[in-house]
Backbone bond lengths (Angstrom), bond angles and torsions (degrees), N, CA, C in turn:
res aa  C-N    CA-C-N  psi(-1)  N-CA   C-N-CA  omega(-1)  CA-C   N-CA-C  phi
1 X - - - 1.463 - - 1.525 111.67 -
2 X 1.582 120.81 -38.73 1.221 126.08 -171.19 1.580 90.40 -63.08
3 X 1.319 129.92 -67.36 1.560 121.30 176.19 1.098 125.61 -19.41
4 X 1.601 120.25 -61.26 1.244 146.28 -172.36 1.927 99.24 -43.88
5 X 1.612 111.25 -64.67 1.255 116.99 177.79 1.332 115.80 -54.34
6 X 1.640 110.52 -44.31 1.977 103.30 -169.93 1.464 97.15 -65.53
7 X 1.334 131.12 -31.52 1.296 114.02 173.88 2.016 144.91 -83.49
8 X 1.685 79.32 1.12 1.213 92.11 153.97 1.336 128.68 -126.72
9 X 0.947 102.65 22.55 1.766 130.65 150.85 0.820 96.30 -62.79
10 X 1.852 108.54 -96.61 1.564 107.12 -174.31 1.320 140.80 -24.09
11 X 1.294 110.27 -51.05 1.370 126.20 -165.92 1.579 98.50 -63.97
12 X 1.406 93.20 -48.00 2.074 100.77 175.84 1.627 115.66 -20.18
13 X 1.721 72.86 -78.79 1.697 109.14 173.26 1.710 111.76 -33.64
14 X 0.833 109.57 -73.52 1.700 137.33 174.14 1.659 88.02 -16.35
15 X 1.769 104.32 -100.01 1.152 97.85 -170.23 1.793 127.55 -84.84
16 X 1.083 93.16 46.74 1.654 103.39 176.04 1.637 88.42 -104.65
17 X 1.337 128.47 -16.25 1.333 125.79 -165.76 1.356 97.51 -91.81
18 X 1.471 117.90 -52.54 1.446 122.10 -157.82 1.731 84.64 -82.10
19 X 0.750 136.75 -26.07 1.644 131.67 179.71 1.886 97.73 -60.76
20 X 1.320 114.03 -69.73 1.191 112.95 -175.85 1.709 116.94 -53.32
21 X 1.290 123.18 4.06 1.507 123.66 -175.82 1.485 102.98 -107.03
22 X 1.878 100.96 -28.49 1.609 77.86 -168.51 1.687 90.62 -94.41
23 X 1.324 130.19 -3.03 1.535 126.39 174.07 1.249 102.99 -43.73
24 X 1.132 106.04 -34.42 2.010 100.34 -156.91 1.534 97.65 -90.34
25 X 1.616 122.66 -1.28 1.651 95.31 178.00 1.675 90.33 119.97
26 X 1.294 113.57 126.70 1.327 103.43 162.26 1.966 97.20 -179.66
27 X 1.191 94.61 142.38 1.332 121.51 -153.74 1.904 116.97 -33.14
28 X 0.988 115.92 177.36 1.595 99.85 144.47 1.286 142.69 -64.07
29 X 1.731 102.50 -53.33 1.393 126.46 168.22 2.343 101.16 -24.54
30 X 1.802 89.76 -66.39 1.379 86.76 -166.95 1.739 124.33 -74.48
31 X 1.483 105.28 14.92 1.955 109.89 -163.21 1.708 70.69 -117.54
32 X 1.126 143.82 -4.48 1.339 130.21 -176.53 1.753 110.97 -101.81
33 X 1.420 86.08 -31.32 1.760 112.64 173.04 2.282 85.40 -64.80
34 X 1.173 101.40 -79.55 1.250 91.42 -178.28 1.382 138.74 -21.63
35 X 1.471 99.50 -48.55 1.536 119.11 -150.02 1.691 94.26 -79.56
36 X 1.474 105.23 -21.61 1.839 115.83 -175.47 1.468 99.71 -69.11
37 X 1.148 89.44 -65.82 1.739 102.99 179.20 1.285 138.57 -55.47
38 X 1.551 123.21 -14.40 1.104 115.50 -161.32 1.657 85.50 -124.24
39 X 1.404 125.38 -22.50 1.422 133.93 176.13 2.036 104.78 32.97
40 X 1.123 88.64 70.43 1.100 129.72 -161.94 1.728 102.98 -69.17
41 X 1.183 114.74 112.35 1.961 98.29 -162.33 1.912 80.19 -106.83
42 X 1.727 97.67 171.34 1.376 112.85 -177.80 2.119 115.50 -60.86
43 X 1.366 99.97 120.20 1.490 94.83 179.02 1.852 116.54 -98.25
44 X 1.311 91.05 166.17 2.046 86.20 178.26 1.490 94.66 -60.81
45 X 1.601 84.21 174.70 1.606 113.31 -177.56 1.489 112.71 -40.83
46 X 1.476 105.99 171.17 1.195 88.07 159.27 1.756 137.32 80.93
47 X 1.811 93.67 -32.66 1.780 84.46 177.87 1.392 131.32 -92.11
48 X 1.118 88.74 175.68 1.789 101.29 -174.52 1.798 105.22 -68.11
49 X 1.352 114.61 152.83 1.290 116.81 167.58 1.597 123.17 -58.90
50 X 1.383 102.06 125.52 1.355 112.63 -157.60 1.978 128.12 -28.09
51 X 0.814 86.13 -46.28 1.722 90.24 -173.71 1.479 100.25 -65.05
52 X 1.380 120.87 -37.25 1.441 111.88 -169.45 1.655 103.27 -94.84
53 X 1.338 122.03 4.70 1.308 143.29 157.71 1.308 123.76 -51.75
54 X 1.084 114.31 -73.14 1.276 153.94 164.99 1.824 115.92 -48.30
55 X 1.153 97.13 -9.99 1.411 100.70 -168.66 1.564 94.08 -145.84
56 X 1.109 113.02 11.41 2.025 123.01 159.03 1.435 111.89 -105.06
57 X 1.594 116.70 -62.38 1.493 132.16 175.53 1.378 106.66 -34.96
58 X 1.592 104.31 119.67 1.905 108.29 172.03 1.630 110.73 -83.36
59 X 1.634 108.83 7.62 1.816 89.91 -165.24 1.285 89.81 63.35
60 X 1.434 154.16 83.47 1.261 126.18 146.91 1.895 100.76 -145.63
61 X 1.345 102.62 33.14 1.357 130.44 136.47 1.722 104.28 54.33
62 X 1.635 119.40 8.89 1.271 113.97 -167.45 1.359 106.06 -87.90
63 X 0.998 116.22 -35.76 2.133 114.82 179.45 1.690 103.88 -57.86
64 X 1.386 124.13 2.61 1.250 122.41 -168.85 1.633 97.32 -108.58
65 X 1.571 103.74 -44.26 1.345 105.91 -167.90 1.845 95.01 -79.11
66 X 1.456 140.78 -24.19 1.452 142.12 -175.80 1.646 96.12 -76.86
67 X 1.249 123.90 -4.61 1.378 104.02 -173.89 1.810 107.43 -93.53
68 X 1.189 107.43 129.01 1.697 123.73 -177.09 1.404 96.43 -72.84
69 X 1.073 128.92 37.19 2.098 116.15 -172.61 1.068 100.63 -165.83
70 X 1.648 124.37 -8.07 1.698 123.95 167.37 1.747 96.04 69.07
71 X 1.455 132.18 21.20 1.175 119.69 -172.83 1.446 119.76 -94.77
72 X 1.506 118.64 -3.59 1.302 117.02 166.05 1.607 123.39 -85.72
73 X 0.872 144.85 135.85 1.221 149.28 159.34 1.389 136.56 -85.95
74 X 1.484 131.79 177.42 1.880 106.20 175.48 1.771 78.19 -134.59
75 X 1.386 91.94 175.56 1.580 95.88 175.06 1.040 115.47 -143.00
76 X 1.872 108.70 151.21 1.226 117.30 -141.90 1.524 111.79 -49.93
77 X 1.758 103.24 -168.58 1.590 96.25 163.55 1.713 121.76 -89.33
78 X 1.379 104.63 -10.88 1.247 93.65 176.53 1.787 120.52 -82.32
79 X 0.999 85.22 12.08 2.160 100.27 -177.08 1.605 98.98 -76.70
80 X 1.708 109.84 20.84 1.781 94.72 179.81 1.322 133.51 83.28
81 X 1.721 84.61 -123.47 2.440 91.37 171.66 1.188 74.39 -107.81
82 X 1.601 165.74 14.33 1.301 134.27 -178.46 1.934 97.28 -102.73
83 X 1.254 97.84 -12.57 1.609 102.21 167.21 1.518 138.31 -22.49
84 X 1.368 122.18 92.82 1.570 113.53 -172.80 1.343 98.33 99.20
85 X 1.319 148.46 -19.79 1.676 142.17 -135.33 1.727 87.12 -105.39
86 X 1.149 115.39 150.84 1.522 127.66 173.38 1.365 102.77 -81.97
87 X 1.907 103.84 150.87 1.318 102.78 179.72 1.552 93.48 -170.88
88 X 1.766 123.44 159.11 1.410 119.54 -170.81 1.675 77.85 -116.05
89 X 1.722 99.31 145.00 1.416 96.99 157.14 1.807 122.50 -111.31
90 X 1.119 120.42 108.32 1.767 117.37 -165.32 1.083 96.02 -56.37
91 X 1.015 156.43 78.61 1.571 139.04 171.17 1.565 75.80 -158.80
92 X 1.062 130.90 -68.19 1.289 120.99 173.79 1.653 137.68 -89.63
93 X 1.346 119.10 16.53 1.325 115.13 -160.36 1.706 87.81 163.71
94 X 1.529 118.02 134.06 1.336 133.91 153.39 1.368 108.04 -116.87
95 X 1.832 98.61 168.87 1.508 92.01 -162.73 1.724 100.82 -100.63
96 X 1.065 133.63 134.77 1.479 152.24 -166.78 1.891 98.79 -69.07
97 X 1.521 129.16 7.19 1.167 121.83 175.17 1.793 123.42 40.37
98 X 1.553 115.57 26.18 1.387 112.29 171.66 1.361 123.47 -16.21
99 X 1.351 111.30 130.80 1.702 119.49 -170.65 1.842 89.89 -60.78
100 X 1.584 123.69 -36.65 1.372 112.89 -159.77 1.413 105.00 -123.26
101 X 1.741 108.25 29.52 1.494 94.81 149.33 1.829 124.00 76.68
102 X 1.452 126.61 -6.17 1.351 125.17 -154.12 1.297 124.37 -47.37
103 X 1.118 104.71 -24.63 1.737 121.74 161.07 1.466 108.24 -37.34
104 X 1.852 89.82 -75.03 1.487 97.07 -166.15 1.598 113.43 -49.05
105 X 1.251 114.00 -39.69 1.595 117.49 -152.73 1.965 96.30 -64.62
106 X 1.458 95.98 -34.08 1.969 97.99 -169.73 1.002 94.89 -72.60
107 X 1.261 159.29 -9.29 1.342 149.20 -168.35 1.588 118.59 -92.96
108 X 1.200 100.33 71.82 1.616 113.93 172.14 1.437 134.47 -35.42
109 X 1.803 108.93 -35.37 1.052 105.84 175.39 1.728 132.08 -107.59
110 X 1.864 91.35 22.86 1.289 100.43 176.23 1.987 112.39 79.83
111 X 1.039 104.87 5.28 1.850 108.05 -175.18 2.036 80.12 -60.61
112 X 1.199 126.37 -45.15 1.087 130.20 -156.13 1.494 115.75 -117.89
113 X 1.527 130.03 105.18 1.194 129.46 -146.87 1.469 109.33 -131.72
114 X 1.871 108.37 131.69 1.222 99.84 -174.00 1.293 142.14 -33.69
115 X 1.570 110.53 147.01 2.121 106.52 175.53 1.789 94.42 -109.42
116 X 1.184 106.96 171.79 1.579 95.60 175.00 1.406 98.93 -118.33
117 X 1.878 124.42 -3.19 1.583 111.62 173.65 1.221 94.31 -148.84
118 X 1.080 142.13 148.27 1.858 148.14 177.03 1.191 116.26 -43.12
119 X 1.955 106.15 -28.90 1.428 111.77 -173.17 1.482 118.44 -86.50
120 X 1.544 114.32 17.16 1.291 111.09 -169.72 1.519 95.23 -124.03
121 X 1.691 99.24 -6.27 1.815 87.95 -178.27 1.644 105.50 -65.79
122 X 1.690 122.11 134.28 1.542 132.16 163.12 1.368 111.06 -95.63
123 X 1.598 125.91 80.63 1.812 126.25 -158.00 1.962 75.04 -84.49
124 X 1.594 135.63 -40.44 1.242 130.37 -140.97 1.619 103.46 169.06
125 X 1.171 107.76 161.00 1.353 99.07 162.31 1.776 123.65 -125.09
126 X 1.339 120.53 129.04 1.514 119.36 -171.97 1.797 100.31 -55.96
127 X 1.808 108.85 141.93 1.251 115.51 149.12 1.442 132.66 -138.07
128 X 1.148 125.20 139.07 1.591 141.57 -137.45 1.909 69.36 -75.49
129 X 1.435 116.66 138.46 1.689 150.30 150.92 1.195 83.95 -86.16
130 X 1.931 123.43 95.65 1.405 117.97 155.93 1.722 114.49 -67.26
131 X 1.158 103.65 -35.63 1.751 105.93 -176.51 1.404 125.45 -65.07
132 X 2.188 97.76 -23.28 1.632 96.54 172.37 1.874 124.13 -105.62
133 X 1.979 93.05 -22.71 1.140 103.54 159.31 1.613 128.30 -13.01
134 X 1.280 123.58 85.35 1.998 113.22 175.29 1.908 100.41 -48.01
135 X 0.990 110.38 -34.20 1.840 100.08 -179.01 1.713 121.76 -40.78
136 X 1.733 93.25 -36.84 1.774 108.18 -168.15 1.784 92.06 -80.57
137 X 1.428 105.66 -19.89 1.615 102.15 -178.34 1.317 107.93 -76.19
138 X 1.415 134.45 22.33 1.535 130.43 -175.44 1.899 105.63 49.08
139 X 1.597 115.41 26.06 1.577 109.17 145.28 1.518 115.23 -105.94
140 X 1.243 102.54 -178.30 1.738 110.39 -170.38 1.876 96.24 -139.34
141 X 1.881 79.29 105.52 1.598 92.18 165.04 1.927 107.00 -128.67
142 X 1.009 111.29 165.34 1.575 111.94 -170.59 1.772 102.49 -145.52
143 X 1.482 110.54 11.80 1.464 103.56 179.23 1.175 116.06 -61.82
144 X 1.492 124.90 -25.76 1.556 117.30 174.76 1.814 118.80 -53.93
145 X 1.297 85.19 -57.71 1.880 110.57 177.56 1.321 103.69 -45.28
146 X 1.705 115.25 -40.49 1.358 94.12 -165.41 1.963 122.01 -98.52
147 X 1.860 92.55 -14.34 0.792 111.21 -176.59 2.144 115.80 -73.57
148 X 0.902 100.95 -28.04 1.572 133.40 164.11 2.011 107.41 -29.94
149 X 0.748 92.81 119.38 2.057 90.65 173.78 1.424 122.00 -80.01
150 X 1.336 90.93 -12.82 2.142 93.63 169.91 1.528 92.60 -168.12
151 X 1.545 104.60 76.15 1.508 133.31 127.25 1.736 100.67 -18.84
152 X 1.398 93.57 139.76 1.992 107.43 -176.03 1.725 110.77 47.33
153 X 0.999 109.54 -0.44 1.477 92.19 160.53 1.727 117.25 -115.75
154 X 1.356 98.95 -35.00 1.684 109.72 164.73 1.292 119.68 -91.19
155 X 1.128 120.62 -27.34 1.459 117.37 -162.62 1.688 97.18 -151.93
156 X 1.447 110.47 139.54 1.468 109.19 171.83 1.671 101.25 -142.42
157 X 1.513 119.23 165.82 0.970 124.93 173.68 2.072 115.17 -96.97
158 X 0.774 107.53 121.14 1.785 104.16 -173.90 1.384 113.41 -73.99
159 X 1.332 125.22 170.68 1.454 137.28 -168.47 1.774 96.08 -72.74
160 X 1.486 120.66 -28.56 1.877 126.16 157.81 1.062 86.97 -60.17
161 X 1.121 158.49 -105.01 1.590 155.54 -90.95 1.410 114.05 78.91
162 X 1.220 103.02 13.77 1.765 102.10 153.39 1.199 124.00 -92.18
163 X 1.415 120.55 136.61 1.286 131.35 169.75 1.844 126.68 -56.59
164 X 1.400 118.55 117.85 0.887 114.78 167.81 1.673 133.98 -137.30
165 X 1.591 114.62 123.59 1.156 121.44 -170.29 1.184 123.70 -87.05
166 X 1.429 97.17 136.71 1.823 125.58 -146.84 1.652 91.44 -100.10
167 X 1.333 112.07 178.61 1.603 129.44 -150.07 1.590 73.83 -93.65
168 X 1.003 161.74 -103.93 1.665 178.93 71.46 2.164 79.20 121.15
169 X 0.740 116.21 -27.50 1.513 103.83 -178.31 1.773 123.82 -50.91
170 X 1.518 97.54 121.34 1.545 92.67 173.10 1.211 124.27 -112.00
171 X 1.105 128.73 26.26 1.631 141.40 142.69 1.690 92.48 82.44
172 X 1.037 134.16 58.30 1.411 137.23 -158.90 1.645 97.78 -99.65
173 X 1.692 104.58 -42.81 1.596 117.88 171.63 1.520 107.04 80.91
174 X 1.497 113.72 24.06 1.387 142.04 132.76 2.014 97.73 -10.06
175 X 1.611 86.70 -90.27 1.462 109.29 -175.71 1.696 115.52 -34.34
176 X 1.158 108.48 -51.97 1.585 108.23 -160.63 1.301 101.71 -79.71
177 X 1.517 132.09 -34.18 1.557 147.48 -173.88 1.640 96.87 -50.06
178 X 1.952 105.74 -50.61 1.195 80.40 -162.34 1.755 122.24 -121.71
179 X 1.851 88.07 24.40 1.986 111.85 147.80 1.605 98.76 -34.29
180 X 1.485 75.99 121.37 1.782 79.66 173.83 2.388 111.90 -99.45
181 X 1.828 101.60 -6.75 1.587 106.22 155.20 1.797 116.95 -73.03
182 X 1.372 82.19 172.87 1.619 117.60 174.39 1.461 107.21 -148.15
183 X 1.671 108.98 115.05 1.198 114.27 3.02 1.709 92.68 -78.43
184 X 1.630 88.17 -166.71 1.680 98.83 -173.62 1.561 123.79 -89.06
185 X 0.966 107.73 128.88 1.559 134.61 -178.72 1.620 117.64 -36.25
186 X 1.276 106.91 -28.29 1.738 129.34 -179.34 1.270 111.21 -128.88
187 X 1.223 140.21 150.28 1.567 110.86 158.20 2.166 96.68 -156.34
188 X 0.824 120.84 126.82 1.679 125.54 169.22 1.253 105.51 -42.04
189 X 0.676 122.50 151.16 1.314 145.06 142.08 1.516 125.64 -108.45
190 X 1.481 129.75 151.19 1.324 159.83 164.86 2.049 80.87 -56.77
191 X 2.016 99.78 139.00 1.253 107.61 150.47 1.503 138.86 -28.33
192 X 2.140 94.60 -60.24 1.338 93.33 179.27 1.402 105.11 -86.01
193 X 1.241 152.45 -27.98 1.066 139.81 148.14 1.562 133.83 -16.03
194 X 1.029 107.89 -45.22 1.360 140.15 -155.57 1.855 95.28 -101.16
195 X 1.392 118.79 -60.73 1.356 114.57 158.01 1.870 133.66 -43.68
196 X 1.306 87.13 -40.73 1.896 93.79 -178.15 1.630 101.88 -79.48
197 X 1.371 121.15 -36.19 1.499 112.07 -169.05 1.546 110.70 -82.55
198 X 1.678 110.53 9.08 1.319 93.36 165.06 1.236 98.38 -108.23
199 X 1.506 112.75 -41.02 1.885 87.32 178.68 1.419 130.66 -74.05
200 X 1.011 95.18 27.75 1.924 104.27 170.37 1.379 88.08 -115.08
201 X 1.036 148.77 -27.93 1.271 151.06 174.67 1.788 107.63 -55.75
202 X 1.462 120.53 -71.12 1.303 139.30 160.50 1.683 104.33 -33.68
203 X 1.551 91.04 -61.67 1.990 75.11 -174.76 0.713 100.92 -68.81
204 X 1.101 153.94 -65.07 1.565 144.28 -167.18 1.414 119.58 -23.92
205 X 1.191 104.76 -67.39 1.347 119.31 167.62 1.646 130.06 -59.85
206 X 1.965 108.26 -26.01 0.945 105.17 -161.55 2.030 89.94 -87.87
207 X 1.077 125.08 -19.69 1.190 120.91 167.07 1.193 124.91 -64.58
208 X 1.429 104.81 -53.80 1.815 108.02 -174.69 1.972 99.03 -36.22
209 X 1.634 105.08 -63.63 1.464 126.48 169.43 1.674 102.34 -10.22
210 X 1.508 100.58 -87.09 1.397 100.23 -173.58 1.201 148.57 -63.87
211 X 1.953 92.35 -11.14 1.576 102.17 148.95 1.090 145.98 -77.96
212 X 1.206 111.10 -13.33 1.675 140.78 176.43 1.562 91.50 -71.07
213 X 1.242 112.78 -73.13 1.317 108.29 175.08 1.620 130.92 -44.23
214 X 1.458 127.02 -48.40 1.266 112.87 174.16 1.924 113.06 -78.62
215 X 1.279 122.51 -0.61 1.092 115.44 152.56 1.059 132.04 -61.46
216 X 1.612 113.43 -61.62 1.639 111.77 166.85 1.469 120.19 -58.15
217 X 1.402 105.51 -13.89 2.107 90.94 175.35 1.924 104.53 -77.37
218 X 1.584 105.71 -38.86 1.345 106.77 169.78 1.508 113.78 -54.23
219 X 1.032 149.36 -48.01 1.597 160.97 154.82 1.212 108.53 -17.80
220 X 1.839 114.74 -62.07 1.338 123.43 -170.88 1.541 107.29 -84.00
């Protein structure tokens, strides 16, 4: 048992450190370094941003056992530092957004922190798989849209008939549960997940941009 504790001491310790580095600000380069590393799967409502997550969560598995829908899970030990930590997987199970939270309330040590309305829980945010999407295949499906708990505020259908997810999204994974492809057409993402793939998104783009641009000044 004494083992059991020095190693979750440590681990405490550990990321109470790397928590306090990225508090202060730290680049893309290194939240992308993160986002590799910590492969960060979808958590219940309610939690803290991952690194300081991860270094709150006791493993002590009760927001899993308070859930009325069996929809949280823990993960294995070979999942690393994500070891023991609760997590929903949309592919099999979304989370039902309880008006009162039971997760949150068992969570003693705060890994998981009150919402005051369902619509403010941020579990992740859904993003449209244009390449697996059937919509981009010239068919017409709307199970995401409909499957969704607040249709037109998270998710809308466009004048294409592609689906697109709006800021009001609470990463519940509603949508991807009930993608009827493989792989899936939508899929959540984790915060930091969900944070790095847009700013690789932006750079990406924000370069192509500025090369386009100093070409045509070379041109002219």
């Amino acid at each position: 048992m004494a083992g059991d504790d020095g190693n979750r001491y440590s681990r405490k310790g550990f990321f109470g450190e790397l928590f306090s580095f990225v508090r202060k600000g730290v680049s893309h380069h290194v939240e992308t370094k993160l986002s590799k590393a910590l492969n960060a799967p979808l958590r219940p409502p309610g939690a803290l941003d991952e690194v300081e997550f991860l270094s709150t969560c006791t493993r002590c598995k009760e927001c899993g056992i308070a859930c009325p829908y069996g929809v949280i899970s823990v993960m294995p030990l070979e999942a690393g530092v994500n070891a023991g930590t609760p997590y929903i997987d949309p592919n099999t199970v979304s989370c039902h957004l309880c008006p009162d939270m039971p997760c949150i309330a068992a969570c003693e040590p705060q890994a998981l922190l009150p919402v005051a309305d369902p619509r403010q829980v941020r579990m992740g945010r859904a993003v449209i798989q244009t390449e697996d999407c059937m919509t981009y295949d010239d068919k017409v499906c709307t199970l995401c849209y409909d499957a969704c708990p607040y249709p037109e505020e998270a998710i809308t259908i466009g004048e294409d008939f592609h689906p697109e997810v709006l800021d009001a999204c609470v990463g519940c994974g509603a949508c991807q549960n009930r993608c009827p492809v493989v792989p899936v057409g939508v899929k959540v993402l984790n915060p930091l997940n969900y944070r790095t793939a847009v700013a690789d998104e932006e750079t990406w783009f924000g370069v192509i941009a500025k090369e386009e641009e100093e070409n045509r000044s070379k041109t002219n």
